[in-house]
C-alpha positions in Angstrom: 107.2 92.2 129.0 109.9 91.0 126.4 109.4 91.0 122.5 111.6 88.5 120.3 114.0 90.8 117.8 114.4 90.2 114.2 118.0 88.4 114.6 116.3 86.1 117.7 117.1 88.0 120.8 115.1 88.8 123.3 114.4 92.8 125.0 112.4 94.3 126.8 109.1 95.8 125.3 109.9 99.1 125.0 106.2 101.5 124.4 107.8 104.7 123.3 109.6 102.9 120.7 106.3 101.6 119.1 104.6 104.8 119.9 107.3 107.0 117.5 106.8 104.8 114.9 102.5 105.3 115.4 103.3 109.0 115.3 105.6 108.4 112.7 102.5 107.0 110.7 99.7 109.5 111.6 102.1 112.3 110.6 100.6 115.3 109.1 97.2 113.9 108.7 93.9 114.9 110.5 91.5 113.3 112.8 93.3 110.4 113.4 94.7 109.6 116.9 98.1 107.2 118.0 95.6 106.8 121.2 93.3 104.9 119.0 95.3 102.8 117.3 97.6 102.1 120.6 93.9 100.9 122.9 93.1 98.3 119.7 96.9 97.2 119.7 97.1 96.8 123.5 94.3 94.0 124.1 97.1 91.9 121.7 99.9 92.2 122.7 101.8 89.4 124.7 104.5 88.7 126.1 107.2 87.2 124.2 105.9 87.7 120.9 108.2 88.7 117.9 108.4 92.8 117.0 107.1 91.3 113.8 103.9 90.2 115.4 104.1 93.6 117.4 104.4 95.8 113.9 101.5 93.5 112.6 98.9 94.1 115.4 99.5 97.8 115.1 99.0 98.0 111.6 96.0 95.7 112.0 94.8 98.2 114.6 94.5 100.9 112.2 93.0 99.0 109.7 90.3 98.6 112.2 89.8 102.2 112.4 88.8 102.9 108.9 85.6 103.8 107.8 82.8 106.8 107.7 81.2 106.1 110.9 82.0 108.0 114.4 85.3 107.0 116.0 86.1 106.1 112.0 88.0 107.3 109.5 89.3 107.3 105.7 92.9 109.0 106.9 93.4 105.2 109.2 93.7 103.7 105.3 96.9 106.3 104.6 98.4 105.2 108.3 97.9 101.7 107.7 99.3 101.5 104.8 102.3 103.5 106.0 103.1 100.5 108.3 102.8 98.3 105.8 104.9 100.2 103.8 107.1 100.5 107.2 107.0 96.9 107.6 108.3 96.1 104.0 111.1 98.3 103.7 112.4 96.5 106.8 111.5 93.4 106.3 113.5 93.6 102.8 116.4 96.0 104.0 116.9 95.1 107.3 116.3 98.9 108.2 113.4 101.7 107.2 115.9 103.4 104.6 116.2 103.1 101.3 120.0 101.1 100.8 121.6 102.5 97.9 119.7 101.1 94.5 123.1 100.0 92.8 124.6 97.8 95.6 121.2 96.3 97.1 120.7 95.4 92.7 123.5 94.1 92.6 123.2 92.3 96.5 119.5 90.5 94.8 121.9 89.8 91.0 124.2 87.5 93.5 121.7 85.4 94.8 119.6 84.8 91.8 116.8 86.7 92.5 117.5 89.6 90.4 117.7 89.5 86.4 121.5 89.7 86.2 121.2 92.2 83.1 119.8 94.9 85.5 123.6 96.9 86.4 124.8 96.1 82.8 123.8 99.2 80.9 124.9 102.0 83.5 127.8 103.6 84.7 128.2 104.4 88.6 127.4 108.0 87.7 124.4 107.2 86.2 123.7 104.9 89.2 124.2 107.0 91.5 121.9 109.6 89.3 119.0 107.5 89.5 119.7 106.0 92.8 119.4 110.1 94.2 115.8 110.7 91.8 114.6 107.9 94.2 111.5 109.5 96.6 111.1 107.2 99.3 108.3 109.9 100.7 106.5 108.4 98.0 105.9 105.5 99.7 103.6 107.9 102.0 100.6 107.7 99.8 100.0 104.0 99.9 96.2 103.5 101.3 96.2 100.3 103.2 94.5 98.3 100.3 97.4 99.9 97.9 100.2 98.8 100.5 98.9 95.5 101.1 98.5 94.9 97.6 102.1 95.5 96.6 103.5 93.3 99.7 101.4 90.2 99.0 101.6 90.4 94.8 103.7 93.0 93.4 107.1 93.1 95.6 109.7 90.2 95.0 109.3 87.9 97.9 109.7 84.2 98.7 106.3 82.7 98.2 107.3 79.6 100.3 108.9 81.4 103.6 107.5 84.9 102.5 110.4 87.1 102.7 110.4 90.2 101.0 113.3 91.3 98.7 112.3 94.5 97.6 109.9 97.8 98.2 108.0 100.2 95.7 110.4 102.7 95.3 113.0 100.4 94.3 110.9 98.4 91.9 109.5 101.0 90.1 112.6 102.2 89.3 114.6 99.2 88.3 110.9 97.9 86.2 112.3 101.3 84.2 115.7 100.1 84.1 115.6 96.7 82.7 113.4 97.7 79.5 114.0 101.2 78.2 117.4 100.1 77.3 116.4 97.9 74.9 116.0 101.5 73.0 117.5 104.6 74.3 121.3 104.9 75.7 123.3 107.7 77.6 121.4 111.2 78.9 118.3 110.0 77.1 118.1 106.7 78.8 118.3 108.5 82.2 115.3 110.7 81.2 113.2 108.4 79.9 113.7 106.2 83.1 112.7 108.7 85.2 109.9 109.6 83.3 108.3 106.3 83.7 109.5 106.5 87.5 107.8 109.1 88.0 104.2 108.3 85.9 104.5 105.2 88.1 105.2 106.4 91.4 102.7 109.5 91.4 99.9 107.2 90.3 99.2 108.8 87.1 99.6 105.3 85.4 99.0 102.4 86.5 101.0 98.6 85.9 99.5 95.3 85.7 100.6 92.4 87.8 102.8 90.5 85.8 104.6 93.8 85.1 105.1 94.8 88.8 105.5 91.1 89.8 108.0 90.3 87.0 110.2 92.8 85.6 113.4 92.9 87.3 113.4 89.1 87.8 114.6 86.2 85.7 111.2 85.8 84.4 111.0 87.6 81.5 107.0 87.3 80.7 104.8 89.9 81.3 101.8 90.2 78.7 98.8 90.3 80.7 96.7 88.7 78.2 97.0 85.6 75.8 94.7 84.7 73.1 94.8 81.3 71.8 92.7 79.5 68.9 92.1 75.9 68.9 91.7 74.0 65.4 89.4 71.1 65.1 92.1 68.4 64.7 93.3 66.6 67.5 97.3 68.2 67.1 95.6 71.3 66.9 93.3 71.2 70.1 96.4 69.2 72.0 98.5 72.5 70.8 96.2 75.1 72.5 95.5 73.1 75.6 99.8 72.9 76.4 100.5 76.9 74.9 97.0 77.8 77.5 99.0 75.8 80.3 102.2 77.1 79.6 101.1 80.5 79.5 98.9 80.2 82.6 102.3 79.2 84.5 103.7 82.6 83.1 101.0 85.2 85.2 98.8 85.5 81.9 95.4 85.3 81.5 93.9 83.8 78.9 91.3 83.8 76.5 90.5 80.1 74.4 88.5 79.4 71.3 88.0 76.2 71.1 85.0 77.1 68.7 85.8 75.5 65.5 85.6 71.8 67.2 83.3 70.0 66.1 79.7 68.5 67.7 79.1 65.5 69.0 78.4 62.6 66.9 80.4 64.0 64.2 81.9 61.0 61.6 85.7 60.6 62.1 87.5 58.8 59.8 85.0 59.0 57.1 82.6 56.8 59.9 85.1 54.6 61.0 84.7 56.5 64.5 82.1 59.2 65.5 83.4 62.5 67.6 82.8 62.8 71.3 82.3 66.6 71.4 83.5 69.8 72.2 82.9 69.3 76.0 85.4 66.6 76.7 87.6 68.7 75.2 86.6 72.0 77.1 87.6 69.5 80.4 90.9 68.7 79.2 91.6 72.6 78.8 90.1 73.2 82.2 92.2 70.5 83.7 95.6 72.3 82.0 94.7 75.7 82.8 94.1 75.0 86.5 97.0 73.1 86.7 99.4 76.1 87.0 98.9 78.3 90.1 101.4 80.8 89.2 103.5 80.5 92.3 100.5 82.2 94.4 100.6 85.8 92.2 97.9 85.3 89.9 95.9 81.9 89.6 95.3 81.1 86.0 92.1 81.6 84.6 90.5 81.4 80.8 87.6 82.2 79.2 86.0 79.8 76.4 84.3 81.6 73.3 81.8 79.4 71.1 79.6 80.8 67.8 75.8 80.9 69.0 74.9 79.0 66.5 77.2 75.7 67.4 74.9 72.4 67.1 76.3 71.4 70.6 74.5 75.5 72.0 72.6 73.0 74.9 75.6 71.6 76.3 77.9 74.6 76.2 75.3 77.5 77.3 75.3 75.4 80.8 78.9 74.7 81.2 79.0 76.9 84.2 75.8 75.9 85.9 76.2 74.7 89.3 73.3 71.8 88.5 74.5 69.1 86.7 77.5 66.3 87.1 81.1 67.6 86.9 81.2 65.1 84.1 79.7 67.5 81.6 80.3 71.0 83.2 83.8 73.0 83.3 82.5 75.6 86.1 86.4 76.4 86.7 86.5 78.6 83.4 84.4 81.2 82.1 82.5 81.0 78.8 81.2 83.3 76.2 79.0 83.2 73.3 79.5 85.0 69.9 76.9 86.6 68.0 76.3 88.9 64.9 73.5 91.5 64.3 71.9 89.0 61.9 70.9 87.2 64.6 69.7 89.4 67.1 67.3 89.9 64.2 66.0 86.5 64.0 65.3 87.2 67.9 63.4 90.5 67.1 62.1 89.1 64.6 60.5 85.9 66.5 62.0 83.8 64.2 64.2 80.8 64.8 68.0 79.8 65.0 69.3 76.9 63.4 72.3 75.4 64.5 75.4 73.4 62.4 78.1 71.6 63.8 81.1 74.1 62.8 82.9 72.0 60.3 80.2 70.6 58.6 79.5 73.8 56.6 82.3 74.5 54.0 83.5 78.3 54.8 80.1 78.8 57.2 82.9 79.5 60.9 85.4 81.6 59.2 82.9 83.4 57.1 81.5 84.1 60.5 83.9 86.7 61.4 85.7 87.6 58.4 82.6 88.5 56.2 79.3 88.6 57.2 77.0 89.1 54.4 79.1 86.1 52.9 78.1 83.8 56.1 74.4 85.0 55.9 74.4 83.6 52.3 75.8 80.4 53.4 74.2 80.0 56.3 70.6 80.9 54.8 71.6 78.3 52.1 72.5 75.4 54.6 69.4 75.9 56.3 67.6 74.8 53.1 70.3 72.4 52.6 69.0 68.8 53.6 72.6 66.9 53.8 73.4 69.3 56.5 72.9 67.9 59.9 71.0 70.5 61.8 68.8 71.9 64.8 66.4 74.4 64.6 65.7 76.6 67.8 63.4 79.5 68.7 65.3 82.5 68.8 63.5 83.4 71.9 64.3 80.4 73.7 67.6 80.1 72.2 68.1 83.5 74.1 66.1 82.9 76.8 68.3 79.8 77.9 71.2 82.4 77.2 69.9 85.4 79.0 69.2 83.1 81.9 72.6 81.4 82.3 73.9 84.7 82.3 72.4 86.4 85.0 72.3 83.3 87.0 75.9 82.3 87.0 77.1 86.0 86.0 80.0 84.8 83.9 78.0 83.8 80.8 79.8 86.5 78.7 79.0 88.0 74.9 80.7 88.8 72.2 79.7 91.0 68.5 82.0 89.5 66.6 80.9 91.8 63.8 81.5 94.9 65.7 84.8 93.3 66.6 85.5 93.5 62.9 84.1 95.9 61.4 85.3 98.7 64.3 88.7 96.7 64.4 92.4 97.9 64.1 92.5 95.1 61.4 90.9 94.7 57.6 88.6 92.4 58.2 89.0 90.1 55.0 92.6 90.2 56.0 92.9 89.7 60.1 89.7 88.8 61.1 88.7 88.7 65.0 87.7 85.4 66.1 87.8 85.9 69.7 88.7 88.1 72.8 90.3 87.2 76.1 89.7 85.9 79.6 88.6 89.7 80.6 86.7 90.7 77.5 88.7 93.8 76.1 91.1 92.3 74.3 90.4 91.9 70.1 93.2 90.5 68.2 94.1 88.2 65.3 94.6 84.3 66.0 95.4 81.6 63.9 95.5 77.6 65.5 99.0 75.9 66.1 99.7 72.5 64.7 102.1 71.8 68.0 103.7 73.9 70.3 106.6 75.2 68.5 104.7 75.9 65.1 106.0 79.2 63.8 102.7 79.5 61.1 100.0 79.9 63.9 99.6 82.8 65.7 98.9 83.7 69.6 98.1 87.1 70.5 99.6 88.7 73.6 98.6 92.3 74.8 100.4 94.0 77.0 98.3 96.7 79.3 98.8 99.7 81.5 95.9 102.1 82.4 95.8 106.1 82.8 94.8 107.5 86.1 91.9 109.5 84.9 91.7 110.8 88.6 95.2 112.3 88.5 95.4 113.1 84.7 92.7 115.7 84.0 94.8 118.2 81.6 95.6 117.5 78.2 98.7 118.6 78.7 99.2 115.9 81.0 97.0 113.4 79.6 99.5 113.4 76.3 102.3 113.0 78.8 101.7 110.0 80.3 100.1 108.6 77.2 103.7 109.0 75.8 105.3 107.5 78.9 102.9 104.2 78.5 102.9 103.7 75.0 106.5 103.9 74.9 107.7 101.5 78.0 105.3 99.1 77.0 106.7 98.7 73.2 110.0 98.7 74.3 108.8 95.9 76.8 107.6 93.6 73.8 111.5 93.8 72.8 112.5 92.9 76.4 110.4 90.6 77.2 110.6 86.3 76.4 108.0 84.0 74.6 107.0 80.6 75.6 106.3 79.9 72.2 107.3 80.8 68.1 103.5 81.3 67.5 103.2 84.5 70.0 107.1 86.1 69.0 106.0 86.0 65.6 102.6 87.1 66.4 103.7 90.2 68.8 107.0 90.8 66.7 104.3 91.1 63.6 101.5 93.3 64.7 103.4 94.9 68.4 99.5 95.2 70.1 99.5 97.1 73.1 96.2 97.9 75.5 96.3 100.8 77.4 93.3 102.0 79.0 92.0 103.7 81.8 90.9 103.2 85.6 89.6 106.2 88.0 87.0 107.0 85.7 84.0 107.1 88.4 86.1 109.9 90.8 86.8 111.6 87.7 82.8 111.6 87.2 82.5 113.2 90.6 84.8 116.0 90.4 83.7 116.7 87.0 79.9 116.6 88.7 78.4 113.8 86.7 77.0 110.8 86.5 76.2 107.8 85.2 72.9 107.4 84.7 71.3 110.6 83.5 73.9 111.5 81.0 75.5 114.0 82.4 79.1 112.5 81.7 78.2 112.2 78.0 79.8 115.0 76.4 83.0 115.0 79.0 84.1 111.5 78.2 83.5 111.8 74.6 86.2 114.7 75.2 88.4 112.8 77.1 88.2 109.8 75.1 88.9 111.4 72.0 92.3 113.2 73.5 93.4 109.6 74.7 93.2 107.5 71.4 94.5 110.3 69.3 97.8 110.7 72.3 98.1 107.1 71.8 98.2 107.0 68.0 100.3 110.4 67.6 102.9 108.5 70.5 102.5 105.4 68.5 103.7 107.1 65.0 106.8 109.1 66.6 107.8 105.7 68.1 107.5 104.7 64.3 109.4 107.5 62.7 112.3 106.3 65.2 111.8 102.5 65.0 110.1 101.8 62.2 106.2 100.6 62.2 104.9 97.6 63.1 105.5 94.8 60.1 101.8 93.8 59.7 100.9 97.5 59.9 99.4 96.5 56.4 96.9 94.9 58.3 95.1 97.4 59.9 92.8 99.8 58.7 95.0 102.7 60.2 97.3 101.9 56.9 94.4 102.7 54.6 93.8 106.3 56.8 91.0 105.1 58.7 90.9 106.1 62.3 88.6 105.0 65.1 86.0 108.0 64.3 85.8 106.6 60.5 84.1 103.4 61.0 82.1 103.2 64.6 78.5 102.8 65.2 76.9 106.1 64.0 74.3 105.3 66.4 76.3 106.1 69.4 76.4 110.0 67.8 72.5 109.7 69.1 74.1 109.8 73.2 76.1 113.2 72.6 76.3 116.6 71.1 80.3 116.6 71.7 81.8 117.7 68.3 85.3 116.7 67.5 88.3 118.6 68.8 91.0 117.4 67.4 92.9 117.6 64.4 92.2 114.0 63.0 93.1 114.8 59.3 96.7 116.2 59.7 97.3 112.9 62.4 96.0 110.6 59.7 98.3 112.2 57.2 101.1 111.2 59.5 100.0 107.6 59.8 100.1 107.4 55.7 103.3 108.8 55.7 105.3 106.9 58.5 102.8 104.3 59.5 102.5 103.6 63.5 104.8 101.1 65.8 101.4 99.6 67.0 98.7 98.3 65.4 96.6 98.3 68.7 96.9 100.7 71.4 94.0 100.7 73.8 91.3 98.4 75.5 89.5 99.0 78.7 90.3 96.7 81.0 89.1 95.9 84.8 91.8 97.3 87.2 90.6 95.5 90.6 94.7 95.0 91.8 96.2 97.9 90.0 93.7 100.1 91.0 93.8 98.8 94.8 97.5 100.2 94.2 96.3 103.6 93.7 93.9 103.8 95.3 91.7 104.3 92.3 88.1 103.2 91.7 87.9 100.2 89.3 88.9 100.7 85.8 85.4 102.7 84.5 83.1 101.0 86.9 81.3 102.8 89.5 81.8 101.3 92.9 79.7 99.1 94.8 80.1 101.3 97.8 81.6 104.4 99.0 83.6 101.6 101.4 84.1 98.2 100.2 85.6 95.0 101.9 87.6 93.1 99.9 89.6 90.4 100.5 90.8 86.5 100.3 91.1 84.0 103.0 93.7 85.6 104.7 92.0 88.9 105.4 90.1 91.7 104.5 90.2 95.2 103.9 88.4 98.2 104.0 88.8 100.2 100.7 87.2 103.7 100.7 86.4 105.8 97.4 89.2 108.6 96.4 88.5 111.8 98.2 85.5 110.7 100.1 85.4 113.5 102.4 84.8 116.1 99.6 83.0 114.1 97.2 81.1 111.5 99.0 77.8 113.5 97.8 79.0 113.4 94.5 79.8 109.8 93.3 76.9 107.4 92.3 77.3 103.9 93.4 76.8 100.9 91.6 73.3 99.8 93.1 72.1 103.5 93.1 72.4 103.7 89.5 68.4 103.1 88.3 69.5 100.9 85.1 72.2 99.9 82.8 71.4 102.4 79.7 73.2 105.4 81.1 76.1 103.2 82.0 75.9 101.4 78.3 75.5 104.8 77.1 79.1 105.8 78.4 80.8 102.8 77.7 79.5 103.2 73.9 80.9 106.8 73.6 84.0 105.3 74.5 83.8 102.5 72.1 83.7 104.9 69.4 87.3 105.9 70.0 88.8 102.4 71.6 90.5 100.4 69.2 90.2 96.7 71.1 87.4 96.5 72.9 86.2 97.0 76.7 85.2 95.3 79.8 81.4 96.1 79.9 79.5 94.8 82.9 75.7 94.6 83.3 74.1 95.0 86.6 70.6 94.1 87.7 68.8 94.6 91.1 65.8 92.5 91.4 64.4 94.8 94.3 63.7 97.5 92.0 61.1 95.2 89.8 57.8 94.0 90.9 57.7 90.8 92.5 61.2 91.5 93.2 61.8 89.9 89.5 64.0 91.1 86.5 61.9 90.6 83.5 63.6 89.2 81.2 62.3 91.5 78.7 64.7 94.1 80.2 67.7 92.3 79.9 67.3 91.6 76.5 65.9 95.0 75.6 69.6 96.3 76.9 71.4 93.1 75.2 69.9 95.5 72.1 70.6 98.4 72.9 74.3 97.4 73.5 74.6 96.5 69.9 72.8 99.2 68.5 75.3 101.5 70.7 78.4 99.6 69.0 79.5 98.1 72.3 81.5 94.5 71.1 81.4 92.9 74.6 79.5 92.0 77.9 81.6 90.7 80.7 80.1 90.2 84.3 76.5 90.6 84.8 76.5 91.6 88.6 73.0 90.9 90.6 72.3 92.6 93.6 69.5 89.9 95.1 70.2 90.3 99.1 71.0 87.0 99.0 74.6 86.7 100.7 75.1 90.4 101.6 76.8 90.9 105.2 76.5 94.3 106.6 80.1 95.2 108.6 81.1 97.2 111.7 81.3 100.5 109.2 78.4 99.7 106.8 80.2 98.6 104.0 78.5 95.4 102.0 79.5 92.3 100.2 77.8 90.8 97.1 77.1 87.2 96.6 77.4 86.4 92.8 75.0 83.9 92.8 71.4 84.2 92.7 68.1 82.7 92.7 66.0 81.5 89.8 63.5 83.0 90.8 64.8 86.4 90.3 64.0 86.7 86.8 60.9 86.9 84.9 60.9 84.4 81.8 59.7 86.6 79.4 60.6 88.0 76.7 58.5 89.6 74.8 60.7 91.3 72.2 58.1 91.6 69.0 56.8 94.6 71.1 59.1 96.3 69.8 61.3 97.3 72.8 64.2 95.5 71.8 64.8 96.9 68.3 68.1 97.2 67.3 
């Protein structure tokens, strides 16, 4: 037999070279076996095939092997992913070795692929310092999920031919390099480099994909998150449709509020013309968003918010609904619906909803989220208002139709827009919240653009990171990394570029950054808790607590050497008010966690020097960075102890973080009895999060009788979320056996779609189990 070389020539297969780099791979690691791997690889491999397609079958051979099962096991994840990681290192180098970091630089800088600023801010001494801090061993801890992960999104590659330019090691260091000097220069600069090398490397924090995807390249955008407000002229709405497009080409996700557009029917040009809708104009976003594929890294994707109370409610609430004509649905987007505690009162209540076109109502939209006993008075006085043009609803069906769409598409989301005010970085009256982003954590201040390159309007970028709560356990530690995080990421907003005026200005005004955590259900294990019974309470109010005040002490020594943030005068931090001054008291009902620490000398430092940041964390879901880490899934609990997950090219066994001591200690998704304790958890940590959080519902119709989810129960937690202070529902995840494949090892996959008739249409909140 003959394999094909990487330059084109032809040898013979040679076994015990293939069989050092298997042993290579298994290493130091326990029951796992080269024999295994080699019997899988041996029923593929032909002759003539390249040592490309040779490396590939091996690696997809140990894939095979892990699982939980006999003849199975977690350790084949850490083998695999070392020939990945093998793979890559050639594929980019030309050889397994590390080239020297200065000359390979500058090697990429030559050919364009490379930002050419990379080599400018270094001598060759401090190049060849942080060239010798590189740990290729590093490379060693990649599961196979994490490996394949960086090769497919986060390395620098070709997407048309697929040729890798670059390996882990490499990129985490130069990601380092090309944005702390925007700040720190000589010793200082080498430190702080290797500080974020290492934080990166070790998996204590984790980096989002446009960062790991982008930095170090000539693109120069990497805010994960874009929030954009559309107005109700036709400029306006033609404005956030090109900035949505425009950012969806640059890897951002994006979050739309096209809310203020009027209903259909509406007079234009004093009744010359009458308005066609929101919906026509929800399809022309659509059709701009899902224009831009981001080059195969991240498909663009948005999420549409809309006041519950819009006169058009009937049209919008089934804009994701697979019935209907493509004419009038925009199923390519998600779509959420804003509400107020005012309203959930009408639905306790029994009473009804009335709906207004938006602009119809002088002051009734804004009103909505910059004051809300002002928009109960006009709202209550429209009602009675007959020149208004108007629909009254039952609350409960309003709801109902709500609820419904909700758990049968699963990507009906909700937002509190008061809690998102009133537990807000920013004074309300001055910065109100009017909408979130595509993943639901995200709470910042937006104003609608008259055209593109309006310098008036505002668009909100955040840029994330996320603490590895399974790694960083000490506070010592925890404060550490907190520093590391908060620090890149600022100095990032000063590196980075801006498609458009409206988001410099914005970012350059209020500097938001979103840090949050992932890891959070293996830190629940080792610390021997869970999340349904409450057992977590009291630990994560402790944790939590530690992490906002890290981020706000790292915040204000950034501002003692920088200077604050210029719309720090927007925030509620400049009037002394922390996070623990103006939560949901309620949530103090879940715990018996006093606080620990010392919150009145921190807030005399924020009068004194103010803070670089006027936002600093939101929870957000950490599917790919987490994959990296092999982490569970931002604070989510996992579906399985071993999940597949994958695309169309393949899939991949992913198995929780130290399975084979704690597989007796993690509670999965579907074993968890009901949302509350979940809710519960997410509610503690609302009370110290500044933005907001990703907060799934799950329902599992199995466990109800007729194998039904009254609706009653859906709603009753809808409640209970509000009472708790949470300011956002993303996904609601239904577990109906509809769609779910059993594998080889066990593991399971969830359809997201369901069946009508797995819900119970009633409601019945005047009993009383829904009170807020």
């Amino acid at each position: 037999m003959h394999v094909i070389k990487r330059d084109g020539t032809r040898q013979p297969f040679n076994r015990e070279k293939i069989e050092r780099v298997m042993f290579w791979a298994v290493g130091e690691l326990k029951n796992v076996s080269v024999a295994a791997i080699a019997k899988i690889a041996e029923a593929s491999v032909r002759d003539g095939m390249s040592t490309k397609e040779l490396h590939h079958i091996i690696t997809q051979a140990a894939a095979q092997l892990i699982g939980t099962e006999p003849g199975f096991h977690p350790n084949y994840a850490i083998v695999a992913g070392r020939l990945e990681m093998f793979r890559a290192r050639k594929e980019a180098y030309g050889q397994y070795s590390y080239p020297h970091l200065a000359v390979w630089t500058q090697k990429l800088i030559d050919e364009g692929i490379y930002d050419k600023s990379l080599l400018w801010h270094f001598t060759i001494d401090q190049l060849n310092d942080l060239n010798s801090y590189i740990r290729p061993e590093r490379d060693m801890q990649f599961h196979y999920a994490g490996a394949m992960q960086m090769t497919t999104k986060y390395l620098i590659k070709n997407r048309v031919t697929g040729q890798i330019y670059d390996a882990p090691q490499h990129a985490a260091m130069l990601i380092g390099m090309a944005v702390l000097p925007t700040r720190y220069h000589g010793d200082e600069l080498i430190q702080q480099i290797k500080d974020f090398y290492d934080v990166v490397t070790t998996f204590e924090g984790s980096l989002p994909t446009p960062i790991w995807g982008g930095v170090r390249t000539p693109l120069r955008q990497f805010s994960s998150c874009v929030v954009v407000e559309a107005g109700d002229s036709l400029p306006e709405i033609n404005a956030a449709s090109d900035v949505a497009s425009l950012y969806g080409a640059a890897r951002a996700g994006l979050g739309i509020n096209p809310g203020m557009i009027r209903a259909e029917g509406s007079p234009v040009r004093g009744g010359l013309a009458y308005h066609t809708g929101i919906v026509p104009f929800i399809k022309k976003i659509e059709a701009s968003v899902k224009a831009c594929s981001q080059g195969g890294i991240r498909g663009a994707s948005a999420t549409l918010f809309y006041p519950i109370w819009h006169l058009e409610f009937e049209n919008l609430v089934v804009l994701k609904n697979n019935k209907g004509l493509e004419l009038n649905r925009a199923r390519r987007m998600d779509h959420c619906f804003q509400l107020n505690g005012y309203l959930l009162e009408r639905l306790q209540k029994g009473e009804n909803i009335t709906l207004f076109s938006p602009h119809e109502v002088p002051g009734l939209y804004d009103a909505f989220f910059a004051d809300t006993a002002k928009w109960i008075e006009i709202y209550e006085a429209a009602e009675k208002n007959p020149a208004y043009r108007k629909e009254v609803k039952s609350a409960v069906d309003l709801f109902t139709h709500l609820l419904l769409e909700r758990f049968e598409t699963s990507r009906i989301y909700i937002m509190n827009v008061d809690h998102c005010n009133t537990h807000s970085s920013f004074i309300q009256e001055i910065a109100p919240i009017r909408q979130s982003n595509l993943c639901m954590e995200i709470t910042l201040p937006t104003k609608p653009l008259q055209n593109v390159d309006d310098p008036n309007g505002e668009v909100s970028l955040c840029t994330l990171a996320g603490v590895n709560m399974g790694k960083v356990t000490s506070r010592a530690d925890l404060r550490r990394v907190v520093r590391v995080l908060v620090n890149f990421l600022d100095a990032l907003l000063d590196y980075q570029d801006y498609v458009v005026p409206a988001a410099r200005n914005a970012t350059m005004k209020y500097r938001p950054l979103g840090i949050g955590i992932t890891n959070y259900a293996n830190w629940l294990a080792k610390s021997g808790a869970r999340y349904s019974d409450g057992s977590g309470n009291n630990f994560t109010h402790a944790y939590m607590e530690s992490f906002q005040y890290y981020l706000i002490e790292a915040s204000v020594d950034l501002a003692k050497k920088f200077g604050a943030a210029p719309g720090f005068h927007a925030t509620k931090y400049s009037r002394g008010l922390m996070p623990i001054d103006h939560y949901k008291k309620a949530v103090d009902e879940l715990h018996s966690e006093p606080l620990h620490m010392d919150w009145d000398s921190l807030r005399a430092d924020v009068l004194r020097h103010g803070m670089r940041n006027c936002t600093l964390s939101a929870l957000m879901p950490c599917e790919s960075s987490s994959q990296v880490s092999n982490s569970t899934n931002g604070i989510e609990p996992p579906r399985e102890l071993v999940s597949v997950k994958g695309n169309a090219d393949m899939t991949i066994a992913q198995i929780v973080p130290d399975y084979e001591t704690l597989q007796d200690a993690y509670e999965t998704l579907w074993e968890m009895p009901h949302n509350e304790g979940y809710l519960a958890l997410v509610a503690i940590m609302q009370k110290f999060v500044d933005q907001s959080i990703s907060t799934n519902t799950n329902y599992y119709p199995d466990r109800f009788n007729g194998g039904m989810v009254p609706l009653q129960v859906i709603a009753r937690e809808l409640m209970l979320a509000y009472r708790w202070g949470i300011k956002t529902l993303y996904y609601n995840n239904v577990n109906d056996g509809q769609g779910v494949e059993e594998t080889e090892k066990g593991a399971k996959t969830e359809s997201v779609e369901i069946a009508e008739a797995s819900v119970s249409e009633s409601m019945g909140c005047d009993s009383g189990a829904c009170a807020l």
